[in-house]
C-alpha positions as CSV (number, residue, x, y, z in Angstrom):
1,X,12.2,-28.6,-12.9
2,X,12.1,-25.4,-14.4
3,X,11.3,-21.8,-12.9
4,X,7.9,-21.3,-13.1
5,X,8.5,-17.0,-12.2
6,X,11.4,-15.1,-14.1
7,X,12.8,-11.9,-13.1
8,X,12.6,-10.1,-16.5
9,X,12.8,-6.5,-15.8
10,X,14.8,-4.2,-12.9
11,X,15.9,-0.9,-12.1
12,X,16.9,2.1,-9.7
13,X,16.6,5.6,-9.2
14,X,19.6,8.2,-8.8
15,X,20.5,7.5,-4.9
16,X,21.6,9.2,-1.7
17,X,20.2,13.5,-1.7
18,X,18.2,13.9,-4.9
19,X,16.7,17.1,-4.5
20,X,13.4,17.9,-5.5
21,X,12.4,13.9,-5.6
22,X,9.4,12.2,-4.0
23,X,8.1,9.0,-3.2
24,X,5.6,9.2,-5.7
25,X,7.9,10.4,-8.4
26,X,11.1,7.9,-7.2
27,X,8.3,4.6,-7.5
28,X,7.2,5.7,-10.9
29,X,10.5,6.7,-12.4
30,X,11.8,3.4,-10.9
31,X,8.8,1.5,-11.6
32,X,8.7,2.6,-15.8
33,X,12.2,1.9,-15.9
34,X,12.1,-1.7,-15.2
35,X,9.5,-2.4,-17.2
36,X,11.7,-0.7,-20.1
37,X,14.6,-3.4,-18.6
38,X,11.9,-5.7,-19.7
39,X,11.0,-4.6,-23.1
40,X,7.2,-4.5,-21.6
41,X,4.9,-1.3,-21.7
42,X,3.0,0.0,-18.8
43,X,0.3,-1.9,-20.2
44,X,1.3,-5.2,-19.9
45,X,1.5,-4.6,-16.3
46,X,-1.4,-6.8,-15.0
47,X,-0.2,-6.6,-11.1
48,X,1.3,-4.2,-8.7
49,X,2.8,-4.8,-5.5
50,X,3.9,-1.7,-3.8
51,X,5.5,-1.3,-0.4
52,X,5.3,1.6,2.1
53,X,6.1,5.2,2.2
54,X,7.5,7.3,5.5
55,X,7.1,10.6,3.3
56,X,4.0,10.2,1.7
57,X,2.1,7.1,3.7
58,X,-1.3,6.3,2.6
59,X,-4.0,3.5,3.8
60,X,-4.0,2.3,-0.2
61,X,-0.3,3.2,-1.7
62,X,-0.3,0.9,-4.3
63,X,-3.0,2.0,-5.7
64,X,-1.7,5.0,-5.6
65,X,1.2,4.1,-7.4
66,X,-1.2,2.7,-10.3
67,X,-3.1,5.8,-10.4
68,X,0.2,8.0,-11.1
69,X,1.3,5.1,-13.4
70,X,-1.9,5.5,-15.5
71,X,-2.6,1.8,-15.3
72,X,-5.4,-0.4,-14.3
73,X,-4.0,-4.2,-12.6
74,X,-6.2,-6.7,-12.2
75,X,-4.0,-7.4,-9.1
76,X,-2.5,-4.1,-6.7
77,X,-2.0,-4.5,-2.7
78,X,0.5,-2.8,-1.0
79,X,2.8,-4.7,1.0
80,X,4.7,-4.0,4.7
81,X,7.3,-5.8,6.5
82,X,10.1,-3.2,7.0
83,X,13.3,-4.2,5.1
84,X,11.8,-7.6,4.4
85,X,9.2,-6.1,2.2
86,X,11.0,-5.9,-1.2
87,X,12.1,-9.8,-0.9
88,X,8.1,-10.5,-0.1
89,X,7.0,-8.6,-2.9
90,X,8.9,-10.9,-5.1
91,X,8.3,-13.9,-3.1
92,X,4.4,-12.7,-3.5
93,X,5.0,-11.8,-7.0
94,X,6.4,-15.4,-8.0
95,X,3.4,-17.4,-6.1
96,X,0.9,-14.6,-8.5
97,X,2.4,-15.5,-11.7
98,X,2.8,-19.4,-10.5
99,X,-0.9,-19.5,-9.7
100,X,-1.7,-18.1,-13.3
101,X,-3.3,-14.9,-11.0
102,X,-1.1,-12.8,-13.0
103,X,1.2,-12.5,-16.3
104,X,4.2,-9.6,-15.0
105,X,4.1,-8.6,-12.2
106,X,5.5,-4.6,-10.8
107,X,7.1,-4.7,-7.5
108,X,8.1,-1.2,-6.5
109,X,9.7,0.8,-3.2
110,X,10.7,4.4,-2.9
111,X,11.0,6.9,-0.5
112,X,12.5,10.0,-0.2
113,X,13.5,9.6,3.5
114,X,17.3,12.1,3.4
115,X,15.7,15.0,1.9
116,X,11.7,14.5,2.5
117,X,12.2,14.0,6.3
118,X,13.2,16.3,9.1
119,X,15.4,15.0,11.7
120,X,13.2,15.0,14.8
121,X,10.6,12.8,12.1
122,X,13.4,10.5,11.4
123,X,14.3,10.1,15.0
124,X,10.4,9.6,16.4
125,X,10.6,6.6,13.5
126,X,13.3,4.8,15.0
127,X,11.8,4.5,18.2
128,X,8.4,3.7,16.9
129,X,9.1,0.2,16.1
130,X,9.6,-0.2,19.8
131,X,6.7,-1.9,22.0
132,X,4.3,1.2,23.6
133,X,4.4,-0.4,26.8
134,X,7.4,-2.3,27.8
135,X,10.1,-0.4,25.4
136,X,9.1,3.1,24.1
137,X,9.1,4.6,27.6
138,X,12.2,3.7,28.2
139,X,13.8,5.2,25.7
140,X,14.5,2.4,23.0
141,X,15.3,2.7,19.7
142,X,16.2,0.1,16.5
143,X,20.0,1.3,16.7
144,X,19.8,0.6,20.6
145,X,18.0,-2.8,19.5
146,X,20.4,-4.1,17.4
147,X,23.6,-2.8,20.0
148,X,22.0,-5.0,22.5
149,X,21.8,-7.9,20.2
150,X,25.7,-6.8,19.2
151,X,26.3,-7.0,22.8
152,X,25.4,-10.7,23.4
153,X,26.7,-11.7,20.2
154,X,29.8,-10.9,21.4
155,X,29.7,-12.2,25.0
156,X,28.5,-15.6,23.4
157,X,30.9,-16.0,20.3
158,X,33.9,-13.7,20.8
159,X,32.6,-11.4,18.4
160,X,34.8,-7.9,18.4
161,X,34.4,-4.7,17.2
162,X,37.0,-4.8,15.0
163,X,34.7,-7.9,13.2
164,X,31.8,-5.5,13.0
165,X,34.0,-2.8,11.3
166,X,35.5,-5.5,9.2
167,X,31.7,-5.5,8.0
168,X,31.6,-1.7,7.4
169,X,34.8,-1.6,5.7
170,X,34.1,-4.7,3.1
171,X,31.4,-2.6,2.1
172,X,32.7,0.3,1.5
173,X,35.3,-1.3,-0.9
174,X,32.5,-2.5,-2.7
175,X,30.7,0.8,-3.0
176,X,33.9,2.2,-4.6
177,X,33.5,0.3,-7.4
178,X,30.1,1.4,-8.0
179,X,29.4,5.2,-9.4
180,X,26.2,5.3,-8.2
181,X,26.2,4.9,-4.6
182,X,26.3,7.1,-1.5
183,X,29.1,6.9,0.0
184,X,32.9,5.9,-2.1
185,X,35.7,7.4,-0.1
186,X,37.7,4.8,2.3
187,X,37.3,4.3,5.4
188,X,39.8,1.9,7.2
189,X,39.2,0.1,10.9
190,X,40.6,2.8,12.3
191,X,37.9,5.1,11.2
192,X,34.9,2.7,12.2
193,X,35.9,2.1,15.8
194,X,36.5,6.1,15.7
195,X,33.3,7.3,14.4
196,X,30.9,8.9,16.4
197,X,29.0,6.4,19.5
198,X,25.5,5.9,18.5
199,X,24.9,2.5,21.0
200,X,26.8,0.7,22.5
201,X,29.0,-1.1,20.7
202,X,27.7,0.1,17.1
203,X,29.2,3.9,16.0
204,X,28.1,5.8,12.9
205,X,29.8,3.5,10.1
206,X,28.2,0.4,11.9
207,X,24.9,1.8,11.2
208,X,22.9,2.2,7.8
209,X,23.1,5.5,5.7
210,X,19.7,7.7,5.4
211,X,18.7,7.8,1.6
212,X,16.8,9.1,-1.3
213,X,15.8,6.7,-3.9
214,X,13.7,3.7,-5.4
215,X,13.5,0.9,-7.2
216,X,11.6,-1.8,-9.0
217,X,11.7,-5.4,-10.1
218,X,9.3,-6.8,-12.9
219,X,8.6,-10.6,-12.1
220,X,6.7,-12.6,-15.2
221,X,5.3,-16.3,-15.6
222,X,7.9,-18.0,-17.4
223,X,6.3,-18.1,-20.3
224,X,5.4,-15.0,-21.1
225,X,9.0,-13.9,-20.1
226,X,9.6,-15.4,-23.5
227,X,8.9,-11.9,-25.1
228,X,10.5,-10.0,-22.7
229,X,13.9,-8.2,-23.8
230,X,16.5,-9.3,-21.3
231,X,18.2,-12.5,-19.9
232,X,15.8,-13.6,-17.1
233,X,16.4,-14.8,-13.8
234,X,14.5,-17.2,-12.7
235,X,13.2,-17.3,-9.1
236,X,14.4,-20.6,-7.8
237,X,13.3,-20.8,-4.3
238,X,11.5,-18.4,-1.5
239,X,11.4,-18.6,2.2
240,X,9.6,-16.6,5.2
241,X,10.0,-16.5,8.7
242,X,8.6,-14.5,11.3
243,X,9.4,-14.9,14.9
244,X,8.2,-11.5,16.9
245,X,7.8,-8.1,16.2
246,X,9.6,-6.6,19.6
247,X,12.9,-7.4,20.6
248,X,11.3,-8.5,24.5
249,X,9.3,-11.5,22.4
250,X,12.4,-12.3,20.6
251,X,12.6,-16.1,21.6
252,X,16.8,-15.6,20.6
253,X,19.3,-12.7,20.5
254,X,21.7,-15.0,18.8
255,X,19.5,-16.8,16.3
256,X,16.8,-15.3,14.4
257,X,14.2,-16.4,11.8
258,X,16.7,-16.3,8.7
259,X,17.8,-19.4,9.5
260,X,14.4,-20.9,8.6
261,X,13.7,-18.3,5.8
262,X,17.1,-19.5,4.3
263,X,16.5,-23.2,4.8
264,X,12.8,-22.9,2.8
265,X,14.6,-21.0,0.2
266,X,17.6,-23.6,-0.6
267,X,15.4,-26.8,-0.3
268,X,13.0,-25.2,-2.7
269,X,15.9,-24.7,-4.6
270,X,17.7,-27.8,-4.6
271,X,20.7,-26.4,-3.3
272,X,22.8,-25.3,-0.6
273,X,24.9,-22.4,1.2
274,X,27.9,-23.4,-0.7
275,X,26.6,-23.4,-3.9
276,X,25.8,-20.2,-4.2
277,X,28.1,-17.4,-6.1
278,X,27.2,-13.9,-4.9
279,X,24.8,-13.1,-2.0
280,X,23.1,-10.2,-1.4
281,X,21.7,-9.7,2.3
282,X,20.1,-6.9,4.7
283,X,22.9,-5.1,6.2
284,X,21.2,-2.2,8.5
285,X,23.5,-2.5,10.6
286,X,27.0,-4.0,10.9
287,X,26.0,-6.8,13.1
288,X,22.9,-7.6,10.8
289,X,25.0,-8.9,8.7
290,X,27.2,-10.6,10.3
291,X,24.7,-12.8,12.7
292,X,22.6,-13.3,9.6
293,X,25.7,-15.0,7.7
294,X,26.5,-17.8,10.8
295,X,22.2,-18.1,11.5
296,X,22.0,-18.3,7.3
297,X,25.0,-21.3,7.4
298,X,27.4,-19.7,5.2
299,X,29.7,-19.5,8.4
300,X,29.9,-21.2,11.8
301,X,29.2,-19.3,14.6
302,X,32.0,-17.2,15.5
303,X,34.0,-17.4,12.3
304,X,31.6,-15.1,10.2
305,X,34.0,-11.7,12.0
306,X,37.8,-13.2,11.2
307,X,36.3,-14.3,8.1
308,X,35.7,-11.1,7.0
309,X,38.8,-9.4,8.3
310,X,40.4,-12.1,5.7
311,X,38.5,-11.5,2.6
312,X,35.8,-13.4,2.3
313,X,33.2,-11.0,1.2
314,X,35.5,-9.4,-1.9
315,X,34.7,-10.0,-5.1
316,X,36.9,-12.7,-5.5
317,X,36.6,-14.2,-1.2
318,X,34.4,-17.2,-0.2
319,X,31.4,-14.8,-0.6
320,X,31.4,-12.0,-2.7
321,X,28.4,-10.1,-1.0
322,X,26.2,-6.9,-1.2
323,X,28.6,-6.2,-4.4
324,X,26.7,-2.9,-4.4
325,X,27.7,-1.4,-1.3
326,X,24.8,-2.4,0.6
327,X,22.3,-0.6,3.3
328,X,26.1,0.4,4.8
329,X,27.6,2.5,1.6
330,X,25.1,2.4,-1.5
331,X,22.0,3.8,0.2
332,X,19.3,2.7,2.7
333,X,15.8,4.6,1.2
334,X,13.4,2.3,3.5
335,X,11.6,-0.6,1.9
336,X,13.6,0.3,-1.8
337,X,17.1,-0.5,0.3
338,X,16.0,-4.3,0.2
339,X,14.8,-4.2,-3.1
340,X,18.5,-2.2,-4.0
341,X,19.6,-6.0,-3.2
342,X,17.5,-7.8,-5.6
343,X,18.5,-5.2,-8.5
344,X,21.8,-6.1,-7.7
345,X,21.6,-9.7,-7.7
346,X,19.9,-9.7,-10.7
347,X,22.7,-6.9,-12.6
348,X,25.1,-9.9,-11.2
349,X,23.5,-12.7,-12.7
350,X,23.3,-10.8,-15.7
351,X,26.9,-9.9,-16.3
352,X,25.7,-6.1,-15.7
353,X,27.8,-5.1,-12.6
354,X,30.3,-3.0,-14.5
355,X,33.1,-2.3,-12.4
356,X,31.9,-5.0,-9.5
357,X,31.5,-8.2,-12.1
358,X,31.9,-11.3,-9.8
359,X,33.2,-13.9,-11.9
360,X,30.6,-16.0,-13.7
361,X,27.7,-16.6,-11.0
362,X,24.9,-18.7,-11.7
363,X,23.4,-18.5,-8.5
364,X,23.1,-15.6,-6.5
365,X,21.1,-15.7,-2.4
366,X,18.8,-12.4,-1.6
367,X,17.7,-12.0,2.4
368,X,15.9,-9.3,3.9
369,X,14.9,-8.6,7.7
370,X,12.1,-6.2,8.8
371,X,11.5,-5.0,12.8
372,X,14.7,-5.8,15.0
373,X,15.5,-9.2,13.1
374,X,11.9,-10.1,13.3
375,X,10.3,-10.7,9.6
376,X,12.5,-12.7,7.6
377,X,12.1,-13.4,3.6
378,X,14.8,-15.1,1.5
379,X,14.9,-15.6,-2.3
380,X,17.5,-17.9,-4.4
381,X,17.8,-16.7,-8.0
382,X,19.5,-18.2,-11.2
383,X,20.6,-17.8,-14.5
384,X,18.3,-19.5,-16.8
């Protein structure tokens, strides 16, 4: 059966420390350029889904974002689910169009978090998303969230640090391909396991950068993407999952809501782990990744780490993935880091990854995670 929601338009900002940018300004420079992708006008926009700012937070952001756009949607909510937001705005996006709610649809993220945040700010929001109670005054924070799931991942499956810097260093070969990201010198093993302690196992280059930047997907009812200027890609198959919000409700530190995100997402599909060419998932931090790709099925538990070390995420391995550089070596700018993987799946799709081409994909696997592995949303795309 065909797609019923087509990815027609996408696009992001400059990335890492652009000076002088805003939230408001990195959304709408992010958000016209898409819909230029698309061959639309601002006009045509009939709904906006807009995610959440740290910089410049407000109770109604999207509308915000329409204002500053000069446009009136029908349709305009803003949408919040840490780095799962950018694959529910599409997710959202594709049930607006399917409905008939909507004809294209703007999904847009930006934030200006490097050079529009102070360092204590950036701190205090790390160990926000901890519970008031029973975490926060004990000093929690996400990095210290994620080292603890690290640390029973690898008393339970034989994970090692040198798996998790496998993941770090993958990326970062990526990344060097790609002009426009963050980070492009090497780093080798070596340098991951010596690189500054942050918790417990994970150092600096396990963790996420701190970015500038935005971007923006334009999603379209299939058949008005008939008019629109591009190859589109159609949206094949969407999953959520949401299992807690703190890491003490988290009924698992080994196996997480992705692995019934993912499992909606292929059977809506009509496909499986195996038959897809490029993925494209949340990578905050090095062991993000790597528990997502054995919960997702694309490895067996244990085997996801020597995997790595091996190949398998290169362009040309068992899994070319986060082609871009990822949340690890493109740039993390909050809710647009997710939707940096959806621009990239569909550039991949395309043909447009200059530089970082896999070879001929026709279907390509997005996944994004909010909270400390709590909100899960996957998305399976294709070439139409």
């Amino acid at each position: 059966m065909a797609a019923k929601a087509v990815i027609t338009g996408v696009a992001d900002t400059a990335v890492g420390k652009v000076e002088g940018s805003t939230s408001l300004g990195l959304q709408a420079e992010a958000a016209a350029a898409a819909v230029a992708d698309a061959g639309l006008s601002l006009g045509d926009i009939d709904g906006v889904l807009c995610a959440y700012s740290f910089t410049e937070p407000h109770l109604m952001l999207s509308s915000v974002v329409s204002e500053f756009l000069g446009i009136m949607p029908s349709y305009s909510i803003a949408v919040s689910a840490g780095g799962a937001t950018a694959c529910a705005q599409v997710m959202q996006a594709a049930a607006l169009v399917e409905a008939g709610i909507c004809r294209h649809v703007l999904a847009v993220c930006g934030d200006n978090r490097l050079t529009g945040m102070s360092r204590d700010k950036a701190v205090a929001a790390l160990s926000e998303v901890g519970h008031a109670q029973f975490e926060r005054p004990y000093g929690i924070s996400v990095p210290s969230a994620y080292a603890l799931v690290a640390q029973r991942y690898m008393h339970d499956y034989g994970v090692t640090r040198e798996h998790l810097a496998g993941v770090a260093v993958a990326h970062r070969k990526h990344a060097m391909r790609n002009p426009k990201a963050q980070m492009r010198q090497p780093i080798t093993l070596e340098d991951v396991a010596k690189s500054k302690p942050i918790s417990t196992p994970l150092r600096l280059l396990d963790c996420c950068l701190i970015s500038d930047g935005g971007a923006a997907v334009v999603i379209s009812a299939a058949d008005a993407a008939r008019d629109t200027r591009k190859r589109g890609i159609d949206v094949l198959g969407t999953g959520q999952m949401n299992t807690h919000e703190h890491i003490i409700a988290s009924p698992s530190l080994t196996d997480f809501g992705c692995k019934q995100s993912s499992r909606q997402a292929f059977g809506r599909a009509g496909v499986t782990p195996a038959d897809i060419d490029v993925a494209e998932i949340y990578d905050s931090f090095t062991i993000t990744l790597l528990a997502e790709l054995e919960s997702i099925g694309f490895f067996a538990r244990g085997e996801a780490g020597p995997a790595i070390l091996g190949g398998a995420l290169d362009l040309d391995g068992q899994l070319p993935c986060n082609t871009h550089g990822g949340l690890l070596s493109y740039a993390h700018s909050g809710a647009a880091g997710g939707m940096f993987h959806v621009v990239e799946a569909v550039r991949q799709l395309r043909g447009e990854a200059e530089g970082r081409q896999v070879a001929s994909p026709e279907l390509a696997f997005v996944h994004g995670d909010g909270g400390i592995l709590s909100a899960h949303c996957s998305l399976v795309l294709g070439r139409n």
